[in-house]
FIDREN-986736 format. One line per field, with one value per atom (N, C-alpha, C): residue in three letters; atom name; y, x, z. Coordinates in pm, 1 decimal, m for minus. Layout:
type: c(Ala;...)
atom: c(CA;...)
yy: c(Y;...)
xx: c(X;...)
zz: c(Z;...)
***
This chain:
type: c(Unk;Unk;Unk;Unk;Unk;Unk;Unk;Unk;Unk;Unk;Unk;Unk;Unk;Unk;Unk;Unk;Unk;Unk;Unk;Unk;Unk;Unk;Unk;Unk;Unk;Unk;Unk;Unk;Unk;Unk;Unk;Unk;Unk;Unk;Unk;Unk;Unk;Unk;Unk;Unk;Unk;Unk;Unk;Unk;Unk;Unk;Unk;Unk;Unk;Unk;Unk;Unk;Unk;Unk;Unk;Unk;Unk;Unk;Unk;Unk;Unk;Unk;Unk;Unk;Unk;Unk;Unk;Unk;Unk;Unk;Unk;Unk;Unk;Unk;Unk;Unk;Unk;Unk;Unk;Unk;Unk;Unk;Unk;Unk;Unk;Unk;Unk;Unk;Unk;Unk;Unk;Unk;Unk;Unk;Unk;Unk;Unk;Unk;Unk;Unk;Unk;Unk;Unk;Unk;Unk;Unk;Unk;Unk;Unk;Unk;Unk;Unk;Unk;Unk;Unk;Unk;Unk;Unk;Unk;Unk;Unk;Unk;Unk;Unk;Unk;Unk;Unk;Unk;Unk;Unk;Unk;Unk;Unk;Unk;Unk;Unk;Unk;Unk;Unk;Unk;Unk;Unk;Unk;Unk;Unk;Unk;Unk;Unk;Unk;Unk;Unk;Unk;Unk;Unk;Unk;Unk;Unk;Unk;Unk;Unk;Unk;Unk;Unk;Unk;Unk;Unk;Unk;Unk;Unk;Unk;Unk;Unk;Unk;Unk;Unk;Unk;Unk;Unk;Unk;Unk;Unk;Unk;Unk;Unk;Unk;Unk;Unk;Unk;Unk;Unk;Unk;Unk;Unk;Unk;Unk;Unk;Unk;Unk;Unk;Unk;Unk;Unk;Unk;Unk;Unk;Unk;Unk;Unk;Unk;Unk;Unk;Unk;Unk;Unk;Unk;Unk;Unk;Unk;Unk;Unk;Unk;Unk;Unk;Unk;Unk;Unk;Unk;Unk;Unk;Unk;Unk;Unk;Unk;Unk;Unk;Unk;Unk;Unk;Unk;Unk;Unk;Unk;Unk;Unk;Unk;Unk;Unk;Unk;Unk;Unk;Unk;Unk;Unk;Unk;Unk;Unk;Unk;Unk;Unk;Unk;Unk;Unk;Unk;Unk;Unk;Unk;Unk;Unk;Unk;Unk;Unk;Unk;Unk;Unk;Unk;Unk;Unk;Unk;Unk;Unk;Unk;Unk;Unk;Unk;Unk;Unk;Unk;Unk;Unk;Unk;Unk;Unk;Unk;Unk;Unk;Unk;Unk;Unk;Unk;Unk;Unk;Unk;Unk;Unk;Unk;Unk;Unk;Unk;Unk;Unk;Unk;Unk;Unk;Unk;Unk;Unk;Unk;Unk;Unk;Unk;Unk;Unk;Unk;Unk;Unk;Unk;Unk;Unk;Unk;Unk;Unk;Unk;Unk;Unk;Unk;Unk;Unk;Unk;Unk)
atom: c(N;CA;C;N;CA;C;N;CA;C;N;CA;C;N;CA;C;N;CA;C;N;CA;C;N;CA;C;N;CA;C;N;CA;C;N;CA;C;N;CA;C;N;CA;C;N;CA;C;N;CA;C;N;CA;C;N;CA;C;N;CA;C;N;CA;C;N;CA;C;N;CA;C;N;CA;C;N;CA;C;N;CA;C;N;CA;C;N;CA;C;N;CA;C;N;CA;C;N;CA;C;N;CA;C;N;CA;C;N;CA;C;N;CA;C;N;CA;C;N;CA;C;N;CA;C;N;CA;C;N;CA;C;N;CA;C;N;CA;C;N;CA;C;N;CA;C;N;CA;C;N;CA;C;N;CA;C;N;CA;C;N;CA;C;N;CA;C;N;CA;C;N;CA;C;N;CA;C;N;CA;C;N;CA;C;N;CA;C;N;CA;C;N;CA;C;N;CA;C;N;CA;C;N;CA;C;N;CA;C;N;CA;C;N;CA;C;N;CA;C;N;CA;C;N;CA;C;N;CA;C;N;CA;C;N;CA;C;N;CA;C;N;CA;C;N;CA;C;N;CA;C;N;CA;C;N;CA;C;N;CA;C;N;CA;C;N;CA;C;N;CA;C;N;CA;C;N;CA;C;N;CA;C;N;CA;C;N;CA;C;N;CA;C;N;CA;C;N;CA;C;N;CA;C;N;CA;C;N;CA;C;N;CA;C;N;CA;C;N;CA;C;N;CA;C;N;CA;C;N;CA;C;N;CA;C;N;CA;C;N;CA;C;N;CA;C;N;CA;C;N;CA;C;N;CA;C;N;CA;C;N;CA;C;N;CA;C;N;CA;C;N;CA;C;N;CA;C;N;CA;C;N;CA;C;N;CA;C;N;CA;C;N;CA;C)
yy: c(m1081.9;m1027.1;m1066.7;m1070.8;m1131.1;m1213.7;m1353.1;m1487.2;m1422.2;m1336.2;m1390.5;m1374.7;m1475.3;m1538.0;m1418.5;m1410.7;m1314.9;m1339.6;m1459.9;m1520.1;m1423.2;m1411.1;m1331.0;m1196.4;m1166.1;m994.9;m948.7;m1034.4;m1016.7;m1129.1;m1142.6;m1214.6;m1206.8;m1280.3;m1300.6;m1323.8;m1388.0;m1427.0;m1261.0;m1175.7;m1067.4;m1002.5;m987.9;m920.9;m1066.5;m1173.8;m1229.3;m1176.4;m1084.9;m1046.6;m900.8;m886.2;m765.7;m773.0;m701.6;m704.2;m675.9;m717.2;m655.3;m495.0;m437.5;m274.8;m209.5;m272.5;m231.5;m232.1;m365.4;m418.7;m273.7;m285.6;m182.2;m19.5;m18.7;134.4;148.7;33.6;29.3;m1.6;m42.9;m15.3;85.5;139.4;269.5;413.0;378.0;511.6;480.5;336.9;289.8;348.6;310.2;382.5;497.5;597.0;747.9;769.5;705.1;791.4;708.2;578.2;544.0;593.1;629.2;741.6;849.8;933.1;1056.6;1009.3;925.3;877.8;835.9;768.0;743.1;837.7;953.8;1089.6;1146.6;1186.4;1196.0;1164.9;1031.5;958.0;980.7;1017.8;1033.2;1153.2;1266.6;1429.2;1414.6;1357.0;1371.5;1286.0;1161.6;1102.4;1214.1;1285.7;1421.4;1505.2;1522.4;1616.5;1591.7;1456.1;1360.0;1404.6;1377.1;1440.1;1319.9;1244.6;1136.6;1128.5;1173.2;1160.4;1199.6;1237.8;1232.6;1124.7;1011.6;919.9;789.2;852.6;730.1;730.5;874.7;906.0;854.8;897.8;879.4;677.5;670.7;502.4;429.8;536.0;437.5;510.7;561.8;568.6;475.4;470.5;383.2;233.1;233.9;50.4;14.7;131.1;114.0;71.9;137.8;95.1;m20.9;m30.7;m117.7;m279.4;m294.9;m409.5;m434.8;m370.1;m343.1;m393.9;m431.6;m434.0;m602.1;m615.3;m763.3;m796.9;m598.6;m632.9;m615.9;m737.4;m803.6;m762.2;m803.8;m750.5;m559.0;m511.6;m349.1;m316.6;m376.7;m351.4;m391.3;m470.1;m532.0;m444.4;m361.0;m245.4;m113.8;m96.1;27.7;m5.7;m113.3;m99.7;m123.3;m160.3;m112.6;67.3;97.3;254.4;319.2;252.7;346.2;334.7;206.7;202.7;287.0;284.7;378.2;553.7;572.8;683.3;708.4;644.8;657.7;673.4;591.9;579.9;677.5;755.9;820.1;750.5;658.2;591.5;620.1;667.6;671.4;629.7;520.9;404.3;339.5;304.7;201.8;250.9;397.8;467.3;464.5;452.2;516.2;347.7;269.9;115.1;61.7;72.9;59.2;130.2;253.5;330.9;280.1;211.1;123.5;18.2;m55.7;m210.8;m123.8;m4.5;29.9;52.4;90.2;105.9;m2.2;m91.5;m207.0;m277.2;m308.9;m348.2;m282.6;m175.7;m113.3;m134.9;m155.3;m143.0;m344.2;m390.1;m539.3;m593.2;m503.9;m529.8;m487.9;m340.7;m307.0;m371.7;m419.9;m526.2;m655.7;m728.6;m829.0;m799.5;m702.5;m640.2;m572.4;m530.1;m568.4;m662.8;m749.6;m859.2;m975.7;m1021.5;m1039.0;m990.3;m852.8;m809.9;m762.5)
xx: c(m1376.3;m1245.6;m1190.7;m1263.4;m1202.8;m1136.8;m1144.2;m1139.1;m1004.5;m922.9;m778.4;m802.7;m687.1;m678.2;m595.7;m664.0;m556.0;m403.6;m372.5;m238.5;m174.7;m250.2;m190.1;m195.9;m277.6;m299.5;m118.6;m185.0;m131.9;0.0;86.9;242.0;249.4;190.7;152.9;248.3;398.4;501.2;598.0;563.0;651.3;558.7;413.8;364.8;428.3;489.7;500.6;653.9;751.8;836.1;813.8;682.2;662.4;553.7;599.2;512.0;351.6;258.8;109.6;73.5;178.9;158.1;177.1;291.8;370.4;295.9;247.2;145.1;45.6;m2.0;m180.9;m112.4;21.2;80.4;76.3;172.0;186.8;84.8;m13.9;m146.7;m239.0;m218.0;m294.1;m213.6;m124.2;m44.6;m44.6;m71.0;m91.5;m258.3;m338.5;m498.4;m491.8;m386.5;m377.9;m311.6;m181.8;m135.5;m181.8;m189.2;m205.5;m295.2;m443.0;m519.2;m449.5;m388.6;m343.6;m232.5;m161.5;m95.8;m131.8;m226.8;m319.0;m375.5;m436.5;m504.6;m356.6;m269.9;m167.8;m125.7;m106.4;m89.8;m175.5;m313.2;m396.0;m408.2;m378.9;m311.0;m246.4;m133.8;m13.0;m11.6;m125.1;m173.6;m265.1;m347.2;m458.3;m326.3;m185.5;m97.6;m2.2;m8.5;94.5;219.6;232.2;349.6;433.2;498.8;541.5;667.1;712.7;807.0;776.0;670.3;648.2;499.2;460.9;407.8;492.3;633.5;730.8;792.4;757.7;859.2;740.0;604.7;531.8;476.8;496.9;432.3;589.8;727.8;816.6;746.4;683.7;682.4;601.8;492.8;371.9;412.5;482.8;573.7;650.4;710.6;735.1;679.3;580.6;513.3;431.2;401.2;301.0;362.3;490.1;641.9;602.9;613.8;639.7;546.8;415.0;309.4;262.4;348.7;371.7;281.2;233.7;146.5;223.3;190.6;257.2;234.7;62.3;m18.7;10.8;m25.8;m16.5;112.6;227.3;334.4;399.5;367.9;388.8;302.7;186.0;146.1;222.4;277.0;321.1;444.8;524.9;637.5;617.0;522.4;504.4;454.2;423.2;373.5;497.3;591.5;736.2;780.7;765.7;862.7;861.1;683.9;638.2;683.8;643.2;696.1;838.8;928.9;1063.4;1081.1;1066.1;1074.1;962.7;893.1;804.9;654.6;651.9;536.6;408.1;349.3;223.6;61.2;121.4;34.1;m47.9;m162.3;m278.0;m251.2;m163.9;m206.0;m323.3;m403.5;m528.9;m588.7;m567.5;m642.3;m516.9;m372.3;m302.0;m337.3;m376.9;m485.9;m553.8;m652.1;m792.4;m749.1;m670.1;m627.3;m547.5;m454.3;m408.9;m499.3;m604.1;m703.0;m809.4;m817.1;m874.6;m793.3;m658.9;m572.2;m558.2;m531.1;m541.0;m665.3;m806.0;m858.9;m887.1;m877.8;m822.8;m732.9;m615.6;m523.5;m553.8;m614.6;m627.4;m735.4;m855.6;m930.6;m918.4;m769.4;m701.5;m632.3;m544.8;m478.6;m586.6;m704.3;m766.5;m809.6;m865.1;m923.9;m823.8;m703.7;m573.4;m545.5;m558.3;m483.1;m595.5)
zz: c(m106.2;m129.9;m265.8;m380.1;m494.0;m523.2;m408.9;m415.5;m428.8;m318.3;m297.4;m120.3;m66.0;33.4;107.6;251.0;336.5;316.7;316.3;293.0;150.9;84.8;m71.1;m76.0;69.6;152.8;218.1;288.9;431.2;488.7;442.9;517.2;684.0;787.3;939.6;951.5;885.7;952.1;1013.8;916.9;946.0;1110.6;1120.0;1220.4;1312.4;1326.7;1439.7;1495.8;1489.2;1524.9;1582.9;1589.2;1666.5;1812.4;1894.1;2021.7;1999.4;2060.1;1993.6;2032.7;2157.2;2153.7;2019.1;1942.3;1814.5;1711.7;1728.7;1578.5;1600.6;1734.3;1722.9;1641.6;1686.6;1680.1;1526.7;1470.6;1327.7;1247.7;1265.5;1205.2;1236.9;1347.3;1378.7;1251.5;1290.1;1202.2;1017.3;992.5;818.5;783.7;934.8;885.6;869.6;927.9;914.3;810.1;758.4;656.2;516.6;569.7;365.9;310.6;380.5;257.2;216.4;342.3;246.7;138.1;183.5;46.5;m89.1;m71.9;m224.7;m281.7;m150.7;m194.8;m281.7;m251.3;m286.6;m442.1;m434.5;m558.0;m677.7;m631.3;m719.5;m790.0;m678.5;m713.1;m822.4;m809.2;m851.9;m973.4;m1000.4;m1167.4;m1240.8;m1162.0;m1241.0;m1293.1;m1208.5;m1264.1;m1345.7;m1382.4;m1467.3;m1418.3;m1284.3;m1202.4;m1168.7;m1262.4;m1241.2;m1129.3;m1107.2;m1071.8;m871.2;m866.8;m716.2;m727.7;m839.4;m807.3;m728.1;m826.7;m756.4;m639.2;m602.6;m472.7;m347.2;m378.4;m311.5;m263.8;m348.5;m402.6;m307.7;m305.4;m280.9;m146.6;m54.6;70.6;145.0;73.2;81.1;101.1;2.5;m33.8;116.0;171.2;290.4;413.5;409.6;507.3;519.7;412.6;370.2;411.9;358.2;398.3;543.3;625.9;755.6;869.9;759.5;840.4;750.9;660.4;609.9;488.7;406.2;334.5;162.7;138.0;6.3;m127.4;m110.5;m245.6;m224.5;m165.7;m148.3;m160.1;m72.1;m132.2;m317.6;m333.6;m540.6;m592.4;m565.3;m648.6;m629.5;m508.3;m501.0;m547.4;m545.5;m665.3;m783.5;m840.0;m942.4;m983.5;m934.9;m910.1;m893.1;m830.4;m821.6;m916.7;m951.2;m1120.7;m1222.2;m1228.3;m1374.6;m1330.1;m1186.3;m1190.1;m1194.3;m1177.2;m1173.0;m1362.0;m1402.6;m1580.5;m1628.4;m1570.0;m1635.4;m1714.3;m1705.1;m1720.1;m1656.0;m1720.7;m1646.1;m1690.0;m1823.6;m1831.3;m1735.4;m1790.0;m1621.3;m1542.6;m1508.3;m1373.6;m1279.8;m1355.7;m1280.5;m1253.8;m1278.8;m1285.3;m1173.1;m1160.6;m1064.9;m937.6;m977.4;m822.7;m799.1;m876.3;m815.8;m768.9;m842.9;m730.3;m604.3;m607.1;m482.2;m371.8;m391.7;m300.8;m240.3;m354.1;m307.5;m192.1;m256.3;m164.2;m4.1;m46.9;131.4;185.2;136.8;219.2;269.8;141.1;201.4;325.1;315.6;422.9;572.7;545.5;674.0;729.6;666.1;717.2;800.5;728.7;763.5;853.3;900.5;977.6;1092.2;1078.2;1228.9;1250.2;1156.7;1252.8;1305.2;1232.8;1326.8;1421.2;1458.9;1566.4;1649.9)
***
């Protein structure tokens, strides 16, 4: 995992305020939508469509919180930022750590749960 620690993934204190029906639900529905969201994101960097990288990246950031993921969430605000300001600098190298990251988390996020 590129010598970073689930701990720098994954925040366990937030999944401990949820029931484990909840946890399986809220990670069942992050494996379904965060690809199309990155698929998404990535659309929308080929279209230098900034302004629905940020709208999109702020949806992602959401969910991502929710399920207590830290690193995935600090890229997708950064991804909101540039798209909000129009930036669309290291776009495409902020996609690659975005994807690393999700698939880091959701890793950590099953074998926790």
């Amino acid at each position: 995992m590129n010598n970073v620690t689930d701990k720098e993934v994954i925040d366990t204190q937030i999944l401990k305020e949820y029931t484990p029906e909840l946890i399986n639900r809220l990670i069942t529905m992050f494996q379904e939508q965060a690809p199309q969201s990155i698929a998404k994101l990535k659309g929308y960097a080929t279209e230098q469509n900034a302004v629905q990288i940020g709208k999109e990246a702020h949806y992602l950031k959401g969910s991502s919180a929710a399920l207590g993921g830290t690193q995935l969430t600090a890229i997708c605000k950064e991804l909101q930022l540039k798209g909000e300001q129009g930036d669309l600098s290291d776009i495409d190298a902020l996609l690659e750590q975005l994807e690393r990251s999700y698939t880091q988390s959701l890793a950590i996020l099953q074998r926790l749960c």
